[in-house]
Backbone bond lengths (Angstrom), bond angles and torsions (degrees), N, CA, C in turn:
res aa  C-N    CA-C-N  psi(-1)  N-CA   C-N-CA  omega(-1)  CA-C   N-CA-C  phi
1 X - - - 1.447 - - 1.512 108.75 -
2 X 1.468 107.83 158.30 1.607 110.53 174.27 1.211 107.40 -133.73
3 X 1.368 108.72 141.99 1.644 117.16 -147.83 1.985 84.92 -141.58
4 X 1.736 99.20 110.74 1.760 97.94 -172.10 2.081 93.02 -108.89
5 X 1.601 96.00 135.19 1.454 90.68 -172.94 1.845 92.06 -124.15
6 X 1.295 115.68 134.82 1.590 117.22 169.54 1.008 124.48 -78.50
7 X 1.351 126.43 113.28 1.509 150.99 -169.29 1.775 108.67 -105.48
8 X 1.528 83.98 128.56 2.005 107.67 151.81 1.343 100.88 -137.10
9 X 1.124 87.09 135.91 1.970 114.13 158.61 2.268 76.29 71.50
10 X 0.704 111.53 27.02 1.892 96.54 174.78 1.463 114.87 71.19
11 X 1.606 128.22 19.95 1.173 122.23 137.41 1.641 109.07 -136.36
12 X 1.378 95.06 -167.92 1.825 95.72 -159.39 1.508 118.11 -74.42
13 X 1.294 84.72 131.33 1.761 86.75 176.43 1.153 123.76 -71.17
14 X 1.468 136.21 150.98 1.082 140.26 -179.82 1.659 117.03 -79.03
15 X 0.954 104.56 -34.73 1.559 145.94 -175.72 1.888 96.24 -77.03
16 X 1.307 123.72 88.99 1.606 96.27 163.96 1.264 121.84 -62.94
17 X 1.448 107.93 -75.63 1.107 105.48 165.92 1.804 145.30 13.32
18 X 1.258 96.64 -75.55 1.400 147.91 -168.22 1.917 104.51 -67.17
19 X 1.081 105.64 -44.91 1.280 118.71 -160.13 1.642 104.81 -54.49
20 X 1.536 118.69 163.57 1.388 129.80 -172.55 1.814 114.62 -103.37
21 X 1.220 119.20 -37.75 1.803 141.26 165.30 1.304 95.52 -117.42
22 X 1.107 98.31 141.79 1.588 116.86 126.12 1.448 118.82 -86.85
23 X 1.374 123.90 146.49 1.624 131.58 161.42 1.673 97.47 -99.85
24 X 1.726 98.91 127.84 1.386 95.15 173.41 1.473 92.67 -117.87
25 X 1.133 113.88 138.66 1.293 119.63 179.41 1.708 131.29 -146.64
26 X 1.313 94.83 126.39 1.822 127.54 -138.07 1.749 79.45 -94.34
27 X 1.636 103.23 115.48 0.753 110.66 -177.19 1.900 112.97 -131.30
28 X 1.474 114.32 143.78 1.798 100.70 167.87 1.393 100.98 -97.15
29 X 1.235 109.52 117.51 1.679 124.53 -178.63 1.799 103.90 -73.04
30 X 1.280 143.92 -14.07 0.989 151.39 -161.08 1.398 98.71 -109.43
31 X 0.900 138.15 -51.60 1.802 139.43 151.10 1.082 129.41 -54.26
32 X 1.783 94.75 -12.32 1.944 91.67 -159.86 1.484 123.74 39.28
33 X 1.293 110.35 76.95 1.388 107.50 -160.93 1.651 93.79 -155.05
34 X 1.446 130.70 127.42 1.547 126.84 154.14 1.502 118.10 -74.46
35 X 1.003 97.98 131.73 2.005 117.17 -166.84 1.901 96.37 -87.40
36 X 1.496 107.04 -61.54 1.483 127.99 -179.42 1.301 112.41 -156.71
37 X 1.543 98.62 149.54 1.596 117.96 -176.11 1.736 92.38 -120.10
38 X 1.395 124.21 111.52 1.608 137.18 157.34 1.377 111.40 -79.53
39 X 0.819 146.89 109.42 1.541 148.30 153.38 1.619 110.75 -70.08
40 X 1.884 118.87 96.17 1.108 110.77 179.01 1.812 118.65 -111.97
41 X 1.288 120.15 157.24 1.694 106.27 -176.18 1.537 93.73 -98.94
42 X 1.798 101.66 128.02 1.626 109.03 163.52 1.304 123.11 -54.03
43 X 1.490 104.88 153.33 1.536 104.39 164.61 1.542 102.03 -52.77
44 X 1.788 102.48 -165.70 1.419 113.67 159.45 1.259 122.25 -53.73
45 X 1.093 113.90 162.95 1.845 117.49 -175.60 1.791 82.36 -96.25
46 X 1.266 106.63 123.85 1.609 109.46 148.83 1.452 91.72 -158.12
47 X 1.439 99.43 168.59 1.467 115.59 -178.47 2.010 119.21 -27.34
48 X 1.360 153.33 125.34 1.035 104.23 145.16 1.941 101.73 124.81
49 X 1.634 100.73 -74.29 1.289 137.67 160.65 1.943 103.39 -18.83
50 X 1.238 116.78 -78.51 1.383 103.76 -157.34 1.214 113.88 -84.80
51 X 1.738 126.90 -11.26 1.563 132.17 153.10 1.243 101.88 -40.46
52 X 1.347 118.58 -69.28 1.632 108.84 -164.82 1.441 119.21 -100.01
53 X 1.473 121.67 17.33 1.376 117.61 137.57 1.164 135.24 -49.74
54 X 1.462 96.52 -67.33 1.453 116.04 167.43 1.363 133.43 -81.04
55 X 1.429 113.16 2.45 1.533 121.84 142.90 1.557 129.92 -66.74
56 X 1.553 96.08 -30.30 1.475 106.20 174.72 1.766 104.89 -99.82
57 X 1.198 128.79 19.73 1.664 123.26 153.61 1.114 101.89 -93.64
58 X 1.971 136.85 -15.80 1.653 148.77 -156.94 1.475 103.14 55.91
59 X 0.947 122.42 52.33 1.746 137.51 128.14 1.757 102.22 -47.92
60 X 1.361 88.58 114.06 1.512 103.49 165.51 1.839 123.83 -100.68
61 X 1.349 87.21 -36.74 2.331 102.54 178.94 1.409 82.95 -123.59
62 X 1.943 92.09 153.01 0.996 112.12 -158.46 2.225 72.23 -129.39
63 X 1.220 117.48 132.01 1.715 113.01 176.07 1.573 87.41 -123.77
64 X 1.692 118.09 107.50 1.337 128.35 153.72 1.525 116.20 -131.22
65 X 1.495 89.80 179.64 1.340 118.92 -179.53 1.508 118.56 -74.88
66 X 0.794 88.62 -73.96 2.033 110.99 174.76 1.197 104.39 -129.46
67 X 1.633 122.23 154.48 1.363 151.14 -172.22 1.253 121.35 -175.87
68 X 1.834 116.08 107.26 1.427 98.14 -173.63 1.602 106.26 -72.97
69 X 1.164 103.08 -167.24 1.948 125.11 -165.14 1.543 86.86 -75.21
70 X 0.820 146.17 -64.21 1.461 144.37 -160.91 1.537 107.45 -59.67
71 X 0.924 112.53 -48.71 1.715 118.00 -177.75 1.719 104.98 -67.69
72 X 0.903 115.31 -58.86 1.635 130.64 160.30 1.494 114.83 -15.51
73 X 1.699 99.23 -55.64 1.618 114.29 -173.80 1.827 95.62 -72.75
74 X 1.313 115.73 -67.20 1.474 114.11 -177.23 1.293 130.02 -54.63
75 X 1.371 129.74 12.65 1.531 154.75 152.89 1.646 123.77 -96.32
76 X 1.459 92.44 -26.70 1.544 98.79 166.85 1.576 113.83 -83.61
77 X 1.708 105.68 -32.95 1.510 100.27 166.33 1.556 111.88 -69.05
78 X 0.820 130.15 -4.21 1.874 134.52 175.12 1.454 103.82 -86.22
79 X 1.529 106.18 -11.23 1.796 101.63 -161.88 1.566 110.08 66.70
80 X 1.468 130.50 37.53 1.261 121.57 -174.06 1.683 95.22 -113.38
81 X 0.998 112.59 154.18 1.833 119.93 -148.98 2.091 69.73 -116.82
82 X 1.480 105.27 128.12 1.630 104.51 160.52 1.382 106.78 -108.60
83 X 1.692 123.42 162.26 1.368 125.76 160.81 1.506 95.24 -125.13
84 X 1.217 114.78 136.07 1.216 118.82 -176.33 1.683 107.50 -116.78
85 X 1.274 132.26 163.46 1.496 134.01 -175.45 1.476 124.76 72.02
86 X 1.810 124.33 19.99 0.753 130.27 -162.97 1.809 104.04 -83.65
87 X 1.628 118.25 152.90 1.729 101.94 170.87 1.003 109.77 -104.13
88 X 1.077 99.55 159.50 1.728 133.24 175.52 1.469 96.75 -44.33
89 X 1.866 111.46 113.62 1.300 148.56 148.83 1.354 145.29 -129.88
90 X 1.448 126.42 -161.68 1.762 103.30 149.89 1.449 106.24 -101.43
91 X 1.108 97.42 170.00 1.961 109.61 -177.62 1.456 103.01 -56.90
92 X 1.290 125.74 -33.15 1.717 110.01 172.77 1.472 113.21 -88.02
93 X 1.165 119.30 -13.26 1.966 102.19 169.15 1.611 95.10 -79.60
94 X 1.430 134.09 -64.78 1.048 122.54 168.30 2.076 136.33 -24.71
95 X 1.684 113.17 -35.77 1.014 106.37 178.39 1.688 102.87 -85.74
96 X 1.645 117.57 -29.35 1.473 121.55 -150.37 2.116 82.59 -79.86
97 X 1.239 116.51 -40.06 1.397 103.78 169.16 1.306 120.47 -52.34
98 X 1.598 129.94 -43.46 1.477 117.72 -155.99 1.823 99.16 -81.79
99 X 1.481 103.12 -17.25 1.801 106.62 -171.15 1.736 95.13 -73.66
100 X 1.271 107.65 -38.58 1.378 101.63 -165.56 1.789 118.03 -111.63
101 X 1.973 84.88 40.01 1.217 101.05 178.33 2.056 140.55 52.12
102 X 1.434 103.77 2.08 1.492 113.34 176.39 1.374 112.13 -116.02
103 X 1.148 111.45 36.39 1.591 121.30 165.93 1.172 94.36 -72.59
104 X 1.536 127.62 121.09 1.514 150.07 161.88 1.508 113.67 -68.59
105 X 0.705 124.26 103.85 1.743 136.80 168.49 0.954 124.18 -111.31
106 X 1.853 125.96 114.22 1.357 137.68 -115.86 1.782 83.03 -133.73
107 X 1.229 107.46 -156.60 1.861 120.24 146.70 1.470 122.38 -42.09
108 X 1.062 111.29 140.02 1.569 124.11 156.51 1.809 99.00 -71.91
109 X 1.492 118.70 108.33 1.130 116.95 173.21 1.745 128.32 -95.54
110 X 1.445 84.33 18.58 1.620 116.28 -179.96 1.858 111.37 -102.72
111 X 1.806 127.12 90.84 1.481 89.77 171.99 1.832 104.57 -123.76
112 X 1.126 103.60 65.19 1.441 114.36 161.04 1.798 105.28 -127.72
């Protein structure tokens, strides 16, 4: 599985949008185990754009901060599973939490 998390300064942004990397990170979900962490820079932010970027790297979970409702919907058309309300970490405390189930998920700090 590939699990893409939005990064500033090298942990997750709160901000999707907004963010500077993504961490995509290549994971065996059956081991719970990270294989590789890619650090890639998004296109431009416009509508639309980073659903099917990162639908076409096969990003399946989306681990953020905030996400408005609209962006949410256009990841579900990718088939991309989002978690929204996650805190500020790096992409491996964040993935090694959701494998071992205590990933904390707070507010959606996204409401557009």
């Amino acid at each position: 599985m590939k699990i893409a998390i939005p990064l500033v300064d090298g942990k997750l942004c709160l901000h999707f949008g907004h963010c500077e990397q993504f961490a995509v990170v290549e994971a065996d979900a059956a081991a719970k185990k990270i294989v590789k962490v890619e650090k890639l820079t998004p296109p431009p932010h416009e509508p639309g754009v980073l659903p099917r970027w990162l639908g076409e790297k096969g990003v399946n979970l989306v681990i953020a901060g905030g996400m408005g409702g609209r962006a949410q919907q256009l990841f579900a058309s990718q088939s991309i599973e989002v978690l929204t309300g996650a805190p500020v970490a790096t992409p491996e405390q964040l993935v090694e939490a959701y494998f071992a189930d205590t990933l904390q998920l707070g507010e959606n700090t996204c409401d557009h």
